[in-house]
PAFI-584208 format. One record per atom (N, C-alpha, C): x, y, z. Coordinates in steps of 0.02 Angstrom, whole numbers, padded with zeros to 5 digits, always signed. Layout:
XYZ ...
// end
This chain:
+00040-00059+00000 +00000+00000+00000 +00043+00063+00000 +00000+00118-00005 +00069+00193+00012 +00067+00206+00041 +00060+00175+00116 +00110+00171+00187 +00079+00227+00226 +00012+00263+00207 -00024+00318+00232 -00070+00301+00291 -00109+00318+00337 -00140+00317+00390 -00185+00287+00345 -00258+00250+00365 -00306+00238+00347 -00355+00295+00373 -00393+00322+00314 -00433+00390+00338 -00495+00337+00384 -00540+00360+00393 -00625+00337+00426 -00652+00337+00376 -00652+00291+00328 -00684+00300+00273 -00668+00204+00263 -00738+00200+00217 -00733+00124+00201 -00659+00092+00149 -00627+00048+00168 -00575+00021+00158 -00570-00034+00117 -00507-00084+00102 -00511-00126+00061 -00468-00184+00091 -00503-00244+00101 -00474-00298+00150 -00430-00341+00090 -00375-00359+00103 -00315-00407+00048 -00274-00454+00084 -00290-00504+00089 -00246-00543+00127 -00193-00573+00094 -00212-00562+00035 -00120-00571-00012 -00080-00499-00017 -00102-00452+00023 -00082-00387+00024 -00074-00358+00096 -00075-00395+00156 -00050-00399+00223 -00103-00364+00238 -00162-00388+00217 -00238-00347+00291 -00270-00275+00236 -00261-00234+00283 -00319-00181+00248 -00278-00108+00221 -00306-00109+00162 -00276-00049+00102 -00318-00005+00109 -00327+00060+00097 -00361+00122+00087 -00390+00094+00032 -00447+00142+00013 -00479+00112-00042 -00438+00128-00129 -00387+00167-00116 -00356+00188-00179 -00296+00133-00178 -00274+00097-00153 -00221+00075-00142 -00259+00003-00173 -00331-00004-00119 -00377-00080-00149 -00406-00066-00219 -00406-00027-00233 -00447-00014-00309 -00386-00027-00376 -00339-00076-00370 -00301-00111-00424 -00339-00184-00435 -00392-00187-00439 -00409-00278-00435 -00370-00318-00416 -00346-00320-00383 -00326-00353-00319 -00373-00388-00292 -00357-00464-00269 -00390-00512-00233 -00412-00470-00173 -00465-00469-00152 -00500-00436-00079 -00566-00425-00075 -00598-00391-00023 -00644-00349-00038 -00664-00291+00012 -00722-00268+00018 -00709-00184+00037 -00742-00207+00119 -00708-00151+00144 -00744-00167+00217 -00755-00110+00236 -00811-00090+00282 -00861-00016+00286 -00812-00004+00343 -00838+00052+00358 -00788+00079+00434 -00809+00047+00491 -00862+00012+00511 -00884-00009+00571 -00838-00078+00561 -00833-00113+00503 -00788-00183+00495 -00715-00173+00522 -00701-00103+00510 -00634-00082+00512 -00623-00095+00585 -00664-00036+00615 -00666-00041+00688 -00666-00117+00718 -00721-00157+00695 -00704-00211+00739 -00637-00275+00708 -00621-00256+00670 -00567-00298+00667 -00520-00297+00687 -00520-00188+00715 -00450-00169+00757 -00442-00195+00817 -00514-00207+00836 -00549-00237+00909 -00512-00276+00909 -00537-00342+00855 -00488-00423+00879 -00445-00406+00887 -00396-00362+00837 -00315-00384+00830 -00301-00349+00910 -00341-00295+00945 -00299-00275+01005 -00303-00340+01070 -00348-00363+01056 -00377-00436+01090 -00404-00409+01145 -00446-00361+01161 -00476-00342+01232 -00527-00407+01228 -00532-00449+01279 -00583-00490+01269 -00652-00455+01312 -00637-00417+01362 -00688-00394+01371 -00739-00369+01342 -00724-00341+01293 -00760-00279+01255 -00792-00333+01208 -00786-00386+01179 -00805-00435+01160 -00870-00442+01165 -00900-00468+01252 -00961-00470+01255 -01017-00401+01258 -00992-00341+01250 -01042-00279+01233 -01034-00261+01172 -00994-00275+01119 -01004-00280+01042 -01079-00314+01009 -01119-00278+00988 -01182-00303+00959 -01174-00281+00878 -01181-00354+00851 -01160-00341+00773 -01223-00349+00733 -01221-00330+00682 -01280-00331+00631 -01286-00383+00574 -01295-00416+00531 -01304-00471+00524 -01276-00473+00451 -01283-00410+00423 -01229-00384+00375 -01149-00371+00395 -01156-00337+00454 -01073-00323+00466 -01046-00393+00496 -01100-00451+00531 -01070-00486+00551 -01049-00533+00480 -01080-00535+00418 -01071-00575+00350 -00989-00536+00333 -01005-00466+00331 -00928-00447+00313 -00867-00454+00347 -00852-00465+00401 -00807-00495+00445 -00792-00557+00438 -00870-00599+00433 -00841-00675+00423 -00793-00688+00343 -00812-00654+00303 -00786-00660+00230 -00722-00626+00238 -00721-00590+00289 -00661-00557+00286 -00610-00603+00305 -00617-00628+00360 -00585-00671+00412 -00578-00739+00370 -00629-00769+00324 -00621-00833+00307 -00583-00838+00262 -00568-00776+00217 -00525-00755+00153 -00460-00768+00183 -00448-00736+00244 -00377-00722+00279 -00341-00803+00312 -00401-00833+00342 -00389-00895+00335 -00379-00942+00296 -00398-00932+00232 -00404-00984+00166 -00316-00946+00137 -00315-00897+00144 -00254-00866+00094 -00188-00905+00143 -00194-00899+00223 -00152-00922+00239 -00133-00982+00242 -00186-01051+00258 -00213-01116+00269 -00195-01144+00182 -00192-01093+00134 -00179-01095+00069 -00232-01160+00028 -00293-01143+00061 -00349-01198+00043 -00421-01168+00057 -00471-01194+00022 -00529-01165+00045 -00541-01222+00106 -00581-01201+00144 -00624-01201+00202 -00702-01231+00189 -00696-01326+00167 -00767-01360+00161 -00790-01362+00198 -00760-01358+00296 -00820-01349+00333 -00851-01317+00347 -00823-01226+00340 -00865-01161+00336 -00916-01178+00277 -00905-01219+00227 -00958-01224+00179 -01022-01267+00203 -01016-01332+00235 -01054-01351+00262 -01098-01325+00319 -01071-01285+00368 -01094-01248+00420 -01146-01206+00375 -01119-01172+00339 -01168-01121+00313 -01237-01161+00295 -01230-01218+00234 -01243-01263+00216 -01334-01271+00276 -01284-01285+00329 -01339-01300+00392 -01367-01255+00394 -01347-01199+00389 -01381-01134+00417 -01441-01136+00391 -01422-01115+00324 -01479-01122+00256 -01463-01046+00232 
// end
């Protein structure tokens, strides 16, 4: 990326590109996808690991879809495989 602050503004998640790009930096088609500012925020959450703050986080069912895609991407890029039991789980869900 060009090594700039991330403004508060929606972003671009790359896990073949070490985590999250500004959106000018993600806008080369580049493997990723975009994450709103509230995604941003809670992903800064995990990485600081407060576990407390954990249980007063109330997520929305959209931001909680964009996190999981975020997170499963980051897992599959590293694991260097897709993920058939996240497929099945879902699978269950319906």
């Amino acid at each position: 990326g060009c090594g700039e602050a991330l403004p508060e503004a929606a972003s671009w998640f790359s896990p073949l590109l070490g985590g999250v790009l500004c959106r000018k930096c993600g806008a080369h088609g580049q493997a990723g996808s975009p994450v709103s500012v509230n995604g941003l925020k809670i992903l800064r959450l995990m990485a600081a690991g407060d576990r407390s703050l954990y249980d007063r986080v109330r997520l929305s069912v959209e931001l909680l879809r964009e996190l999981e895609d975020a997170l499963e991407a980051q897992l599959e890029y590293h694991l260097d495989r897709r993920l058939k039991s996240l497929d099945f789980i879902r699978g269950i869900r319906g």
